[in-house]
C-alpha positions in Angstrom: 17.0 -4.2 32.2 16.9 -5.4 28.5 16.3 -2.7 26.2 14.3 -2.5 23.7 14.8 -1.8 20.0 12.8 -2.4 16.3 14.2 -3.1 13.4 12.9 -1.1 10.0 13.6 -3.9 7.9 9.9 -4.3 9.4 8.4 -1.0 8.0 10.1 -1.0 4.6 6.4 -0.8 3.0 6.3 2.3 4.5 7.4 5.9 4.2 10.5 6.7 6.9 8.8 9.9 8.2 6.2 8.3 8.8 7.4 5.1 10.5 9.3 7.1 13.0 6.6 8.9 14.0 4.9 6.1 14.7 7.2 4.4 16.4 8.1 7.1 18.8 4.0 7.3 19.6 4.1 4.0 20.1 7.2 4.7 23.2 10.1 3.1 21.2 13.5 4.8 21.8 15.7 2.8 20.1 15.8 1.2 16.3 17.9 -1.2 14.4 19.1 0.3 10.9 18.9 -0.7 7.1 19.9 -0.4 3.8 17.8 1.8 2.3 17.9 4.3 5.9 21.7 4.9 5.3 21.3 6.8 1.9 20.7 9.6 3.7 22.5 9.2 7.0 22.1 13.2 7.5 18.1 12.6 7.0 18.0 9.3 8.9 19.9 11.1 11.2 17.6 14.4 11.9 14.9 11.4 12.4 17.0 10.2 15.0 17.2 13.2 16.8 13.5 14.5 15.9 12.2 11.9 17.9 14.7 11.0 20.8 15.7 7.7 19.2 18.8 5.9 18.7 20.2 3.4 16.6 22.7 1.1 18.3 22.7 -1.9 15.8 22.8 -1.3 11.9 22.6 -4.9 9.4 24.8 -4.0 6.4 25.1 -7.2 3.6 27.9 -9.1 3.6 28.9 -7.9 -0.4 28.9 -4.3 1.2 30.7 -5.1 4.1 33.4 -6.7 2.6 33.5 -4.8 -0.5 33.3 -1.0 1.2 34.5 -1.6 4.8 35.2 2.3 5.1 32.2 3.7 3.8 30.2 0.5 6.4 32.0 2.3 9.1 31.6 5.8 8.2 27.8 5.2 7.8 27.8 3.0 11.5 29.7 6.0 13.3 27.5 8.5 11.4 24.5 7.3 12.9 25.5 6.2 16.2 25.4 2.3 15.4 27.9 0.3 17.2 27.4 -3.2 16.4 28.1 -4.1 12.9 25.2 -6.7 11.9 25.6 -9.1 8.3 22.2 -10.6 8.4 21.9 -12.4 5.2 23.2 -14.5 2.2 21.1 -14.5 -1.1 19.5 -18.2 -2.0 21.7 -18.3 -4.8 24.8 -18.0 -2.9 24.9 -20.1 0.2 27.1 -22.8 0.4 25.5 -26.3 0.1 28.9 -28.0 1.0 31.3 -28.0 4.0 34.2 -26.1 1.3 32.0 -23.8 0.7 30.7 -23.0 4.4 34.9 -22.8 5.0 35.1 -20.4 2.8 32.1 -18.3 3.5 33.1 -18.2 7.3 36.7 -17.7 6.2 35.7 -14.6 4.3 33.2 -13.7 7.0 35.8 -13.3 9.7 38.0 -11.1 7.1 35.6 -9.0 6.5 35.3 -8.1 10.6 38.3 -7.4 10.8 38.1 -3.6 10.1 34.9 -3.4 11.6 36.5 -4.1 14.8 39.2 -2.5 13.6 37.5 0.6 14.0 36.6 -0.1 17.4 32.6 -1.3 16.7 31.6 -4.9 17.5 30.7 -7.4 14.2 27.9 -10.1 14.3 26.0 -12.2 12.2 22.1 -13.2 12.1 20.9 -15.7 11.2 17.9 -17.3 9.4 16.8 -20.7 9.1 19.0 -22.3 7.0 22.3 -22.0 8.8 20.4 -25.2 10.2 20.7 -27.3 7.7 23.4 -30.0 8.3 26.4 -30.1 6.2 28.7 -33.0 7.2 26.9 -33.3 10.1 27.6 -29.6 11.1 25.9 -26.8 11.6 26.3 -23.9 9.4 26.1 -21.5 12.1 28.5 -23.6 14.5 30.8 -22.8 11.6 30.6 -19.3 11.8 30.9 -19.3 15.5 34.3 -21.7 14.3 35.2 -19.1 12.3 36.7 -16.3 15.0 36.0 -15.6 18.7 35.5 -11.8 17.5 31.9 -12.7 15.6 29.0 -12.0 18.4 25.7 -13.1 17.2 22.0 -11.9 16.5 20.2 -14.9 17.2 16.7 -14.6 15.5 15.0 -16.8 17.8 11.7 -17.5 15.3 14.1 -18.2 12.7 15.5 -20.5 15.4 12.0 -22.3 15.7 10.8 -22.2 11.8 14.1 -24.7 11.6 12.9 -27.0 13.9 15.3 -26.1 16.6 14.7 -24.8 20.0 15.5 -21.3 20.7 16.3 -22.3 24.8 19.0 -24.5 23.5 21.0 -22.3 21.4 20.6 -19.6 23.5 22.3 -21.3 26.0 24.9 -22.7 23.6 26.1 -19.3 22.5 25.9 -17.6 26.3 28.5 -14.8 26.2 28.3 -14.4 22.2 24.7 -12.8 21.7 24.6 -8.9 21.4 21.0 -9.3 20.8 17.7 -11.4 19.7 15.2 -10.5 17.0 12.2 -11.4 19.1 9.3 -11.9 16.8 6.5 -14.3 16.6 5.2 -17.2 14.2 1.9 -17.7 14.1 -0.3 -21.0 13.9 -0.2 -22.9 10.7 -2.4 -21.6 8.4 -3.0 -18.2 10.0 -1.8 -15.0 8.3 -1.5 -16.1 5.2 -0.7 -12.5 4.1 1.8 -11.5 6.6 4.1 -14.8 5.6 3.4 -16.6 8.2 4.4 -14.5 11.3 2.5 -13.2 13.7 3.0 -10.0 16.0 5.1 -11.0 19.0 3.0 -12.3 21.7 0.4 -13.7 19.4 1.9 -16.5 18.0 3.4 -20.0 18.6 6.6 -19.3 20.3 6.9 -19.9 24.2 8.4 -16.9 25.5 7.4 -17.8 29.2 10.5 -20.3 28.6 12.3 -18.2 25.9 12.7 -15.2 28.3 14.1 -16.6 31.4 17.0 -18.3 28.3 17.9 -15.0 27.3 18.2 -13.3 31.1 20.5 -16.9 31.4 22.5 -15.8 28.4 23.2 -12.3 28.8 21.0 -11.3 25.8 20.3 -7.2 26.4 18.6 -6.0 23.6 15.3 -7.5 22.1 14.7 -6.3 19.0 10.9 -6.2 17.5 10.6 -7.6 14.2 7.9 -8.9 11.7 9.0 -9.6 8.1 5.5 -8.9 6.6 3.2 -6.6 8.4 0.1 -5.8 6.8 0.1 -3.1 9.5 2.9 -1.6 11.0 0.8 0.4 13.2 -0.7 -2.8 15.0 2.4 -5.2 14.7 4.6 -2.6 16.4 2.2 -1.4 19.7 1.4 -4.8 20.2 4.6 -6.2 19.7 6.0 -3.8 22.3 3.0 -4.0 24.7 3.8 -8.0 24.5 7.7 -7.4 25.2 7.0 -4.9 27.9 5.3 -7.8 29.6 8.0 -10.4 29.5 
C-alpha cells in the first residue's frame, strides 16, 4: 500500500505551525522537507513529533548539496529523512548544450556520493525542461546516464506540462522511482492565480491510467503537491481525499 506524503514546498505562504496543524487534521502522517524547515531542525523536529508525522524525503539544492555534504546529511539524519532529493536548477544555470548536460550530470553523481556514503538514498526531480532535446537526448536520460546510484522523483504533471506522457516514463524508469509528486494541472485558462495547477483530482491529468503505471513501476510514495495554492486548507483535504481514492 502506497503511502502517502505532502511536500511543504506547497505551504511556503504559510506559517509552519500552522501548516502542520493542518495537515495532521487533514490525516496526513507523513511530509516531504524544505529549505526553509531545516533552519530549525530541533523546531521542525518537535512538529514532527507534535503531530505523529514523519519526514522520509527532504529536497536540498544542488549548490547545498554539493557545497555542504555534511551539514545535507546531518540535517537528513536529524529529521528522519532518508532519501536525499536535488529538485532543481536555476533558469540561469541549466545547460542548453550536450557539454554542459555532461557536466551537470557529472557533478550530479559526485555530489551523491557522500549522500550514499552515509548510508541515505540520492535522487533527482525533475521539472519540465529536462525535456527538452539536446542532441537528440533527453536531459533527464542523461542523468539517469549519469550513475545507477541516482533514483528518481518523477513529478508526473511536470511530466505532462512537457508534452510527455507520464505512463511512458514511468514505465521507462521501473525500478529507479522512490517516489512521484502527484499533483494536478488544470484546464487551460482555469486558475489563473494558482499558476496553472489545479488540486489533484480536479484537473487534466488521467490518473485512472496514471495509477495502475505507478503500481507497474514500483512507485510507493505519492507525494501531494501544488506549487501555488491560494488555499492550502482546500488544495490539501482534497488533494488527499482524491489520492485516497486512487
Amino acid at each position: 500500500m502506497p503511502t502517502i506524503s505532502y511536500q511543504l514546498y506547497s505551504s511556503r505562504n504559510w506559517d509552519a505551525n500552522e501548516t502542520f496543524a493542518m495537515l495532521a487534521e487533514a490525516g496526513y502522517k507523513e511530509v516531504e522537507g524544505v529549505g526553509p524547515h531545516y533552519e530549525d531542525t530541533a523546531a521542525t523536529k518537535a512538529r514532527l513529533e507534535r503531530y505523529g508525522m514523519t519526514m522520509p524525503t527532504g529536497h536540498f539544492a544542488p549548490d547545498f548539496i554539493e557545497s555542504d555534504p555534511a551539514k545535507v546529511i546531518e540535517i537528513a539524519k536529524a529529521l528522519g529523512i532518508t532519501c536525499v532529493i536535488a529538485p532543481f536548477i536555476p533558469p540561469a544555470e541549466r545547460p542548453t548544450t550536450m557539454s554542459g548536460w555532461t557536466a551537470f550530470t557529472t557533478r550530479l553523481a559526485k555530489m551523491s556520493e557522500p549522500i550514499i556514503a552515509a548510508g541515505l538514498e540520492f535522487a533527482w526531480h525533475n521539472h519540465d525542461f529536462e525535456f527538452v532535446p539536446v542532441d537528440g537526448q533527453f536531459p533527464l536520460d542523461l542523468i539517469v546516464a549519469a550513475s545507477p546510484d541516482i533514483k528518481f522523483e518523477l513529478d508526473l504533471a511536470w511530466v505532462h506540462v512537457a508534452g510527455q506522457d507520464p505512463v511512458e516514463w514511468l514505465q521507462k524508469y521501473k525500478g529507479r522511482i522512490v517516489a512521484a509528486h502527484v499533483k494536478d494541472v488544470a484546464p487551460n485558462g482555469d486558475c489563473a492565480d494558482e499558476g496553472g495547477w489545479a488540486d489533484v483530482g480536479h484537473g487534466v491529468m488521467d490518473w485512472k491510467t496514471i495509477k495502475p503505471a505507478m503500481d507497474a513501476a514500483g512507485v510507493t510514495r505519492y507525494v501531494v503537491e501544488h506549487d501555488n495554492p491560494n488555499d492550502h486548507v482546500r488544495m490539501a483535504s482534497r488533494s488527499l481525499a482524491s489520492v485516497q481514492a486512487f
